[in-house]
VOGU-3710 file (C-alpha; in Angstrom, 3 decimals, decimal comma):
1> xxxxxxxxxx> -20,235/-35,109/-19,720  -17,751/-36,054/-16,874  -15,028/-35,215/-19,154  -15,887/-32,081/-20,295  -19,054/-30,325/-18,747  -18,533/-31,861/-15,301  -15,129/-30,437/-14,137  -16,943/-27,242/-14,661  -19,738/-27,516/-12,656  -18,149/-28,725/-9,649
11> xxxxxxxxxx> -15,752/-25,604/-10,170  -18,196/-23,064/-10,220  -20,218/-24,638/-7,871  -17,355/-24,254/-5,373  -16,535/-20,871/-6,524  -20,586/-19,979/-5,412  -19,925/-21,510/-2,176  -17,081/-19,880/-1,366  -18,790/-16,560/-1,940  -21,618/-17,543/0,193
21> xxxxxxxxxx> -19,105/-18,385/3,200  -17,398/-15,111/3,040  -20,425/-12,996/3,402  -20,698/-13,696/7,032  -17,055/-12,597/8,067  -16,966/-9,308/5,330  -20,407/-8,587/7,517  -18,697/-9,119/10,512  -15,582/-7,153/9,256  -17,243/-3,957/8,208
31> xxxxxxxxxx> -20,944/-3,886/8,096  -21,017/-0,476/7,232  -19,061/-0,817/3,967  -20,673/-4,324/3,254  -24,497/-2,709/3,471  -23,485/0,708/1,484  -21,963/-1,098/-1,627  -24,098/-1,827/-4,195  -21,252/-4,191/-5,538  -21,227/-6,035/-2,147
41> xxxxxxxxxx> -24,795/-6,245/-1,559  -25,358/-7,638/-5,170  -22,876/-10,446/-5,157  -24,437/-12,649/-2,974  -27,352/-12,460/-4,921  -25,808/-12,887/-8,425  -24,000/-15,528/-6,961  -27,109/-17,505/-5,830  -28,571/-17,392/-9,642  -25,571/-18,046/-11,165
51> xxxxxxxxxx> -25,832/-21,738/-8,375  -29,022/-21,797/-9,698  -28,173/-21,799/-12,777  -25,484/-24,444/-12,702  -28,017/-27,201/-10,640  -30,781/-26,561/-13,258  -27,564/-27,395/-16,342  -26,745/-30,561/-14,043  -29,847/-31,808/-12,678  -31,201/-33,187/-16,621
61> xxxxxxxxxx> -28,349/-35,236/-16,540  -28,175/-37,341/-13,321  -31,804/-37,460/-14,416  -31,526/-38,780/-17,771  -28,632/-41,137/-16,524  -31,083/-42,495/-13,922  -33,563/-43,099/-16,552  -31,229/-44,472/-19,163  -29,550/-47,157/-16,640  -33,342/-48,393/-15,801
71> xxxxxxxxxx> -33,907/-48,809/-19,557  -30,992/-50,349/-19,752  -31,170/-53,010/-17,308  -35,031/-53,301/-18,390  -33,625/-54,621/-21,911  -34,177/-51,241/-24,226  -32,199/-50,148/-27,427  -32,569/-46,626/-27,437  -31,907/-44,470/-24,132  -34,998/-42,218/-23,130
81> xxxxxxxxxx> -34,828/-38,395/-24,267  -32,826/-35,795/-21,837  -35,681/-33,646/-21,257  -33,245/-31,322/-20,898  -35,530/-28,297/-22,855  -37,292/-26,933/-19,790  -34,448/-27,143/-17,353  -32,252/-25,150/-20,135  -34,993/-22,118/-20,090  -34,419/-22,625/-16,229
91> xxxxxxxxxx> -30,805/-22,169/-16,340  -30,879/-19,223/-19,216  -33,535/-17,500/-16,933  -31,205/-17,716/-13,538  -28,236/-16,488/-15,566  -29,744/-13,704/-17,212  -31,474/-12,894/-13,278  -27,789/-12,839/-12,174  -26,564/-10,578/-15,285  -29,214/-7,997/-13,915
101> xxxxxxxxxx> -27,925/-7,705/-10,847  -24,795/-6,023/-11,996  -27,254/-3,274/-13,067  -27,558/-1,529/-9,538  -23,743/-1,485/-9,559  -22,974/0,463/-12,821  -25,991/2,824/-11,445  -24,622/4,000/-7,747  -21,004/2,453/-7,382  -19,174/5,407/-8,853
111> xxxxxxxxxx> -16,280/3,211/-8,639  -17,066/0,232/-11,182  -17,563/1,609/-15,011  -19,101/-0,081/-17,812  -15,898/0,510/-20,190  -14,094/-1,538/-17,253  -16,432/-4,174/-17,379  -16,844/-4,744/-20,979  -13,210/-4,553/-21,774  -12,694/-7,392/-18,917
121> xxxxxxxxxx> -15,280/-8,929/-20,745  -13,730/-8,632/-23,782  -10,697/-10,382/-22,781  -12,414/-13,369/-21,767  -14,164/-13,464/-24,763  -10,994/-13,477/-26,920  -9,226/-16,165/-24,899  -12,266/-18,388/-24,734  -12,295/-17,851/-29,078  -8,642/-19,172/-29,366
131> xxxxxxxxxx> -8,440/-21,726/-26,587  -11,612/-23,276/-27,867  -9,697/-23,305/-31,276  -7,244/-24,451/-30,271  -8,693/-27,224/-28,471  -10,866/-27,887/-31,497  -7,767/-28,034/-33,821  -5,727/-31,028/-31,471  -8,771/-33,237/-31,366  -8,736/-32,915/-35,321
141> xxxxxxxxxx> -5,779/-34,072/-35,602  -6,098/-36,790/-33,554  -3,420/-35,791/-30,248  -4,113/-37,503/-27,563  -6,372/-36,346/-24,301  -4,058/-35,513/-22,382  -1,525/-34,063/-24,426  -4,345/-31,697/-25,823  -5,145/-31,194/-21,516  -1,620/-30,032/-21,177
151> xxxxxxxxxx> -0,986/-27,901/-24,316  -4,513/-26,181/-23,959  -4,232/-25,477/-20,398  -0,876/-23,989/-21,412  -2,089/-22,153/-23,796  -5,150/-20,079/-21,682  -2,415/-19,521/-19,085  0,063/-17,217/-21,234  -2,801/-16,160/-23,679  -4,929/-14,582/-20,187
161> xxxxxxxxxx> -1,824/-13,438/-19,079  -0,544/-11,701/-22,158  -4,372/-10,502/-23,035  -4,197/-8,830/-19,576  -0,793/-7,145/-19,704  -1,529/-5,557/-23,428  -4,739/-3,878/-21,878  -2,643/-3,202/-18,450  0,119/-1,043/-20,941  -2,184/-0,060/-23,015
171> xxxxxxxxxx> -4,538/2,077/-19,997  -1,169/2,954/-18,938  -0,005/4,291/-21,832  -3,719/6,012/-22,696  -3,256/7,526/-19,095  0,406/8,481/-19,735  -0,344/10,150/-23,277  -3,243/11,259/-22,732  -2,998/15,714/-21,764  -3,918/15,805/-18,016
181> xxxxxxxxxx> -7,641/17,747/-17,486  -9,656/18,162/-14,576  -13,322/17,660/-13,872  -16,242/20,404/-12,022  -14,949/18,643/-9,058  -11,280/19,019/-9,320  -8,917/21,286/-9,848  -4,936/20,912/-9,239  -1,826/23,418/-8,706  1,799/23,998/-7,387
191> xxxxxxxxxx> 1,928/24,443/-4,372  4,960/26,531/-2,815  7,038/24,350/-0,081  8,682/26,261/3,209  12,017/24,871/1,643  10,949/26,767/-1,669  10,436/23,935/-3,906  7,109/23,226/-5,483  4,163/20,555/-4,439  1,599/19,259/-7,135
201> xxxxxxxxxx> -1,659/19,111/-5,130  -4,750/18,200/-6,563  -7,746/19,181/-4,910  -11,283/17,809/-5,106  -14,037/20,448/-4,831  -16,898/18,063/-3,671  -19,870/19,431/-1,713  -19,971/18,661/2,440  -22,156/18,786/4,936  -19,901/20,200/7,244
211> xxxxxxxxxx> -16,982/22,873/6,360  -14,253/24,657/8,791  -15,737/27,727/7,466  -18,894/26,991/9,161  -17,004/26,676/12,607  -14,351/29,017/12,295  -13,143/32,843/10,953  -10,927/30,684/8,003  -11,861/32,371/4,870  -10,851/32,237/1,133
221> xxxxxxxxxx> -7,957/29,697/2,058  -7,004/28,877/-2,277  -5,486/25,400/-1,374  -8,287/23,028/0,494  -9,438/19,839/-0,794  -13,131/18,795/-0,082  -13,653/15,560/-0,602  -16,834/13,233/-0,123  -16,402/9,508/-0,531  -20,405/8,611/-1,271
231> xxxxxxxxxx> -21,676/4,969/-1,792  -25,332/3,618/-0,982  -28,051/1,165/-0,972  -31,385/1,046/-0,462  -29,995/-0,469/3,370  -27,478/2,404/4,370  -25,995/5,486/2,903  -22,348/5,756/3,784  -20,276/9,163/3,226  -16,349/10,399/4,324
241> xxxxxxxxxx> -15,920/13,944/4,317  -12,859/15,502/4,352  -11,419/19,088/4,168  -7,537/18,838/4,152  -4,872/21,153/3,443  -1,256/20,140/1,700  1,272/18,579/3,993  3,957/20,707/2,943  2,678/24,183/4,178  3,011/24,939/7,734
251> xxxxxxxxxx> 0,575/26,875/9,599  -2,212/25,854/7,408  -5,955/26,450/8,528  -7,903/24,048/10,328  -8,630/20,482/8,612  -12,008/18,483/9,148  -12,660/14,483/8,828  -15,608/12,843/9,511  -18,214/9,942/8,686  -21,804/9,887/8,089
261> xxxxxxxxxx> -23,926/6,562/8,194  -27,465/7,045/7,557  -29,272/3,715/8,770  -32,584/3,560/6,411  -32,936/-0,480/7,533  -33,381/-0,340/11,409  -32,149/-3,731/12,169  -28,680/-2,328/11,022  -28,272/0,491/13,448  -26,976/-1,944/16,321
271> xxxxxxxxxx> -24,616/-3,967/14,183  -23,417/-0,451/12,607  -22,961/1,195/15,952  -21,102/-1,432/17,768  -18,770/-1,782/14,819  -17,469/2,220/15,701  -17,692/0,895/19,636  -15,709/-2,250/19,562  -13,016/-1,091/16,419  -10,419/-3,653/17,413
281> xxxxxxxxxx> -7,998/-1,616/15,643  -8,594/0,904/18,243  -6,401/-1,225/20,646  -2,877/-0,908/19,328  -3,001/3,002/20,440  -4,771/1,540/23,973  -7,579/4,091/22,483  -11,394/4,152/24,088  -14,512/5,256/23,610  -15,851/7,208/26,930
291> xxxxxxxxxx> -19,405/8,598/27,351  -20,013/12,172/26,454  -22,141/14,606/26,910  -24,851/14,345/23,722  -26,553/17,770/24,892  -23,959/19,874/23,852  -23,900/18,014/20,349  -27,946/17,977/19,935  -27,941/14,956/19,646  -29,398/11,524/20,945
301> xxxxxxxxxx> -26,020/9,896/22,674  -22,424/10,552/22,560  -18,939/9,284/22,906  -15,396/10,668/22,813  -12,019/8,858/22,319  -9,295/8,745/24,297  -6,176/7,764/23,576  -4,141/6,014/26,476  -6,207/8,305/28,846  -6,128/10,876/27,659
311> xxxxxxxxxx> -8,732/12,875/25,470  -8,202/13,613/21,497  -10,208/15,641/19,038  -12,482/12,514/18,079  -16,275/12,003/18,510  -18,958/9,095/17,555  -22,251/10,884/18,009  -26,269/9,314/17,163  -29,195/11,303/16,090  -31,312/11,552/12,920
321> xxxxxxxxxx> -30,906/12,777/9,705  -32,884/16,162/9,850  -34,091/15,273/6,421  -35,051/11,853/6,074  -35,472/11,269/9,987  -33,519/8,168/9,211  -31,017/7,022/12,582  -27,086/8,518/12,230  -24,089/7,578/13,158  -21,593/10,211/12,747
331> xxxxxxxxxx> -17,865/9,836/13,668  -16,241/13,157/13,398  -11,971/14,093/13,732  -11,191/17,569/14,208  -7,533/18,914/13,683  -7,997/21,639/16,617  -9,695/21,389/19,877  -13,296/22,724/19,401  -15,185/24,832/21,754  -18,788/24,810/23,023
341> xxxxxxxxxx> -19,575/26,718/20,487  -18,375/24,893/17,591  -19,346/21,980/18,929  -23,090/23,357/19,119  -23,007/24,321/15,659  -21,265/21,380/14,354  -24,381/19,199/15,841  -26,805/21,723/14,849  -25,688/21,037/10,995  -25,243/17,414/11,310
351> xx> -28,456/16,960/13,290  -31,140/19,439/13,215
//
């Protein structure tokens, strides 16, 4: 056991650990992206089984070596049974709990796929097959521990690695080969350059909340991208909206950025709010966030950012979601200077 199961256990019980001690600072980092990814959210979790799991493999056998020293010293031939049966169904029952809690991600991170998962899996799988073998095959023949250590440990080194870099080439090569299509959502075409030459831009067509045709007279404009970056849980629902033109036209209609966070836990809104407030990336550009006036918006409060003093096209605004009546937080970039009026109606649509 100390040769061979042991090692293991304390590595993967270190591996849990370590997970568990960077949940705090990934919080701390970006609690809106930590909260809105079901990947993020679940880890923790699947982590915690998977420690369960490991203490109910290891706990039989300081048990049983407790027992078996007593017996020993007490004068007895045959050591006492491992009793290991119930803490196995134990362990089986934590890992399979910490299996299901990759379902959540496959569901609603758009991000993750199955195919990637099971081909990852795959891999693993295959090395585990020949390094076992291989393993198997020196202690056959009699080679010594730690000559079969060294040639074994070897051998799952350049096996993973060469596993991984025949499926690296070979999604390369499927996305090389393979005739370029687009989905519903996307659509892609040259686009003509001032200098003449041509620009491949490839547009997403994703719904938004908020267009530039909503605000202004820009109509029918072939070339605009509208992306929308979704991800959520049942803590917050995160979304960043874009409408952006190609950089190599001049004189191109107005573009649009902006971020919705809908709260749907409560104790998050603070934590969520004063991340946008106290962005200490905001202070390489000496950039601020100064009170503004949340009536115009329709909204609950307001801020706008300058930018060493002086005011930019930038807004972090708090309401509700007309919908759900959920809190918002709403941090919004336009690439003009917006009047009353489009400010009105750009709060009206994210607000009421």
């Amino acid at each position: 056991m100390r040769k061979t199961l042991y090692p293991g256990w304390i590595l993967l019980i270190f591996l849990c650990c370590m997970q568990f001690f960077q949940v705090p600072s990934r919080i701390t980092r970006d609690p809106v992206d930590f909260f809105s990814s079901p990947l993020n959210t679940m880890l923790p979790l699947l982590y915690l089984f998977l420690l369960l799991a490991i203490i109910a493999e290891m706990l039989p056998y300081f048990l049983w070596k407790k027992r078996s020293e007593e017996a020993v010293a007490a004068g007895a031939v045959i050591l006492p049974d491992s009793g290991a049966g119930r803490s196995r169904i134990l362990s089986m029952a934590a890992l399979l709990l910490s299996l299901l809690c990759l379902i959540p991600v496959f569901l609603f991170q758009p991000d993750v796929t199955v195919f990637g998962v099971l081909l990852t899996l795959a891999v693993v799988a295959i090395a585990a097959f020949f390094i076992n073998g291989i393993r198997h095959h020196l202690q056959v023949t009699g080679t010594s521990r730690r000559k079969n250590m060294t040639i074994t440990g070897a051998s799952a080194f350049f096996l993973t690695a060469g596993l991984l870099a025949a499926v690296t080439l070979f999604i390369l090569g499927f996305a090389i080969l393979d005739e370029p299509h687009a989905s519903e959502t996307e659509r892609s075409e040259w686009v003509p350059a001032p200098d003449g030459s041509l620009y491949y831009w490839n547009m997403q067509q994703d719904e938004l909340l908020l267009t530039a045709e909503d605000l202004t007279d820009t109509r029918d404009y072939p070339y605009y991208s509208y992306e929308n970056h979704h991800q959520a849980t049942p803590l917050l629902a995160y979304s960043e909206m874009s409408q952006m033109t190609p950089p190599v036209q001049k004189d191109s209609p107005p573009e649009l950025k902006y971020e919705v966070i809908d709260v749907k836990w409560d104790a998050l809104y603070e934590m969520c709010l004063s991340h946008y407030l106290d962005d200490e990336r905001m202070s390489d550009l000496e950039q601020t966030w100064q009170t503004a006036d949340a009536e115009d918006w329709g909204c609950s409060s307001a801020w706008r950012r300058f930018s060493r003093n002086e005011p930019d096209s930038t807004w972090l605004l708090t309401g509700h979601d007309p919908q759900s009546g959920r809190q918002r937080i709403v941090k919004i970039t336009f690439c003009w200077e917006p009047t009353e009026v489009q400010i009105a109606q750009a709060g009206e649509t994210l607000f009421s």
